[in-house]
Structures are given as C-alpha cells and as structure tokens.
C-alpha positions as CSV (number, residue, x, y, z in Angstrom):
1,X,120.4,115.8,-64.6
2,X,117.9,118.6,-65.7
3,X,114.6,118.2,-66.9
4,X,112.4,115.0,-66.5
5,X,113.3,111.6,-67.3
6,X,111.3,109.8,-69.9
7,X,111.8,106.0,-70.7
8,X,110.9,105.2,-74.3
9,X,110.1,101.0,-75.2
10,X,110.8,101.3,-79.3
11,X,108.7,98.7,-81.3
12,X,109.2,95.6,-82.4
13,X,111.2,96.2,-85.7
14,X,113.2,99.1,-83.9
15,X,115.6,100.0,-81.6
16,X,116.8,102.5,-79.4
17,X,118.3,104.5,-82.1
18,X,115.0,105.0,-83.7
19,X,113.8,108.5,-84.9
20,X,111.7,108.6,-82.4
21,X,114.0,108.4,-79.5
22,X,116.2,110.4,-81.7
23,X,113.7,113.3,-81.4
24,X,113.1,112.6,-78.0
25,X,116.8,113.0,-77.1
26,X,116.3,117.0,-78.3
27,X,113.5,117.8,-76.0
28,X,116.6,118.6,-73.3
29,X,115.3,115.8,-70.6
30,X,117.0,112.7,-70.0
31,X,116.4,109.8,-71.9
32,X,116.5,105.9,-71.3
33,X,116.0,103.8,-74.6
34,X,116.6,100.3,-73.3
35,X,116.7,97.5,-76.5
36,X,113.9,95.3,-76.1
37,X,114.7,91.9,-77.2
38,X,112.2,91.1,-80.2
39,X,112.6,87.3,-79.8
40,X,111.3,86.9,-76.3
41,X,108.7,88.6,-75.3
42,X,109.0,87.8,-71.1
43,X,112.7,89.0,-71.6
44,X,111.9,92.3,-73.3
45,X,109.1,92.5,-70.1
46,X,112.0,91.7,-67.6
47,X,114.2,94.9,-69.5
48,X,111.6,97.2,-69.3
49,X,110.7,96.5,-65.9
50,X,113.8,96.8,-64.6
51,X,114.1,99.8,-66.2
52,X,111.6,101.5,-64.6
53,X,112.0,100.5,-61.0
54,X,115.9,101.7,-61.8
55,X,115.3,104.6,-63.6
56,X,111.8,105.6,-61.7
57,X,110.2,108.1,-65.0
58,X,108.0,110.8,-65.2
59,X,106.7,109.6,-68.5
60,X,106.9,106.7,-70.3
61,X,106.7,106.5,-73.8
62,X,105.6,103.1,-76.0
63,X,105.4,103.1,-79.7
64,X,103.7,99.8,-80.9
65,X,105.3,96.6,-79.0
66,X,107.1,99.2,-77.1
67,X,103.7,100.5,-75.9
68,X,101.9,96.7,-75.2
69,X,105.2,96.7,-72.8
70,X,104.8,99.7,-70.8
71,X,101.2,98.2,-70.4
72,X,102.4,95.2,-68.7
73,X,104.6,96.2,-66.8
74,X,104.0,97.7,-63.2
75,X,104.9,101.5,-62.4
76,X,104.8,102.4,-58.9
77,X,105.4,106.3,-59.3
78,X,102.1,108.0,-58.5
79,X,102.4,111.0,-61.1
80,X,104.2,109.4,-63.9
81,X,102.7,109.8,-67.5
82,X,102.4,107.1,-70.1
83,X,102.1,108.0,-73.8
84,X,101.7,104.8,-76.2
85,X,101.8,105.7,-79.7
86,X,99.8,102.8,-81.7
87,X,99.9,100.4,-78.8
88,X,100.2,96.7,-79.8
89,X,97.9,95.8,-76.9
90,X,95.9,92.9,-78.3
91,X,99.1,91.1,-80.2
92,X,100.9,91.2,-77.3
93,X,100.5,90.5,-73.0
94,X,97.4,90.5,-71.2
95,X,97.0,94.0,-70.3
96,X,93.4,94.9,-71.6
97,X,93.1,98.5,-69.2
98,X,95.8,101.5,-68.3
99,X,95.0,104.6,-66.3
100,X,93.1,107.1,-67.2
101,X,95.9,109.9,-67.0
102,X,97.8,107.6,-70.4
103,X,97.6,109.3,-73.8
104,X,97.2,107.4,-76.8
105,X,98.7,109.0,-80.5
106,X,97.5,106.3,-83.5
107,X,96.7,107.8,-87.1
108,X,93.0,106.2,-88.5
109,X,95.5,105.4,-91.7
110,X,97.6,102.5,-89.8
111,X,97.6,99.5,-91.6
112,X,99.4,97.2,-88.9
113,X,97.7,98.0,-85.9
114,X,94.1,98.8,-86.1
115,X,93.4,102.1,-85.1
116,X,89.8,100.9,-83.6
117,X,92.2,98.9,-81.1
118,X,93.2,102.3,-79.8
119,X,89.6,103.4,-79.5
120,X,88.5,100.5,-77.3
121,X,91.5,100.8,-75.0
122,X,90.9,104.8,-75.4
123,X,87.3,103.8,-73.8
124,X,87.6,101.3,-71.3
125,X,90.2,103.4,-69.9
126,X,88.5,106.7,-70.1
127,X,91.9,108.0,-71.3
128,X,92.7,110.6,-74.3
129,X,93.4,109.3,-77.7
130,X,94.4,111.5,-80.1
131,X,94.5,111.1,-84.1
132,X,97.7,111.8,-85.3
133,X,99.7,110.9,-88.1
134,X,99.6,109.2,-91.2
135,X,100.8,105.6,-91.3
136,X,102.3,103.0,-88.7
137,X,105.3,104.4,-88.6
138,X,104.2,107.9,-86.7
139,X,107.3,109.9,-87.6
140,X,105.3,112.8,-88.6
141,X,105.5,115.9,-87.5
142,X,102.3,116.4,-85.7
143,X,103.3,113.1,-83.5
144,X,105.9,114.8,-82.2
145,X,104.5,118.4,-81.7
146,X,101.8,116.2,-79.6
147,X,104.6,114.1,-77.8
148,X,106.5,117.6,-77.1
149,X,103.1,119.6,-75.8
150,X,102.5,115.9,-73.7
151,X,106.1,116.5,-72.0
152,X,105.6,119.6,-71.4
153,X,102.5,119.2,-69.5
C-alpha cells in the first residue's frame, strides 16, 4: 500500500461512489469509502467507527453528514488529520468541539447547511475554516485543489 490512507464518510444523500471520493481515489493514496446507512443514524456511527479502529487513517475526510460522523466518532491515532467539508454538526450527534489540527471547507453560498455553523465550530475549536466553493454540493474545483494541498501536508 503506498501513500497514506484516508477514510472518506460521504453525506447523507451520497454514497461511496460520489465525485468526491471519485477524486479522492486519483490522489494515488489508499481510500476507504464505507456506505453510511442514511436511515439510522447509531448504525452509520457503528460503520464509521469500525472503520477507523480497522483501517487506523491518516486523514479523515467528512462531507456534510459524512463530517457530523467523523465528529462523533473517537480516533485514537495521535497525528491523524480530519477535513469536514460543510459539516452537518448541529443536525446531527452531540459533538459540539473537534481538534484544533481539523480543517473545515464550506462555501458562504450553501443553502443547506449554514455556513455560520462552520464558523462557530471554526471558533470554539480554534481550527482553520476555509471558504471554498459555491453551493452545498462542493464539487468545485477549488475544494479539491484545497483537499489535495490538505493531503499533501
């Protein structure tokens, strides 16, 4: 296995075979896209943590549901990295902090999770949040030159 292994949680209308983890799976590391049940959340918790205590990730990557998963969910590897792109935090769990090492991508222009809900995790955190961008959906172009310069670092 070359490169690092990244664990991406899709969102709740999504899947493993979204573009997302479709660009993901060129960046030449090794992937895990588990499906997330969308009907219950404690079972989509269960995947994802079994998951990661399988799988052990450098980085962790959570877009929307996907991201209030990797928020409740418990990582025990020191140097891992967490990315949530437009992290459903406040529909979902009872995660209301992550480490201050997590980026956060949301575009200002998202019209199904507040980007302002980004902002107070962003500060209660102290972690980076980064405006990227331009609907929900973050399938643009500069999400995923930020997601690429995140893996690389």
């Amino acid at each position: 296995m070359k490169g690092k292994t990244i664990l991406f949680f899709h969102g709740l209308e999504s899947s493993p075979l979204s573009e997302k983890a479709k660009f993901l799976a060129t960046t030449g590391h090794h992937i895990v896209t588990p499906w997330l049940p969308s009907d219950d959340w404690e079972e989509a918790l269960k995947v994802a943590q079994e998951c990661v205590d399988a799988y052990k990730p450098d980085i962790i990557v959570g877009s929307s549901r996907g991201g209030a998963v990797a928020l409740n969910i418990k990582n025990e590897k020191k140097n891992s990295v967490l990315i949530l792109i437009a992290p459903a935090w406040r529909k979902y769990g009872n995660a209301f902090k992550t480490s201050p090492k997590t980026t956060i991508l949301h575009s200002k222009k998202d019209q199904i999770i507040p980007y302002t809900d980004s902002a107070r995790l962003a500060a209660k955190s102290g972690c980076n949040l980064h405006e990227v961008g331009s609907s929900h959906r973050m399938n643009e172009g500069d999400v995923y030159e930020m997601i690429e310069k995140l893996i690389r670092e």
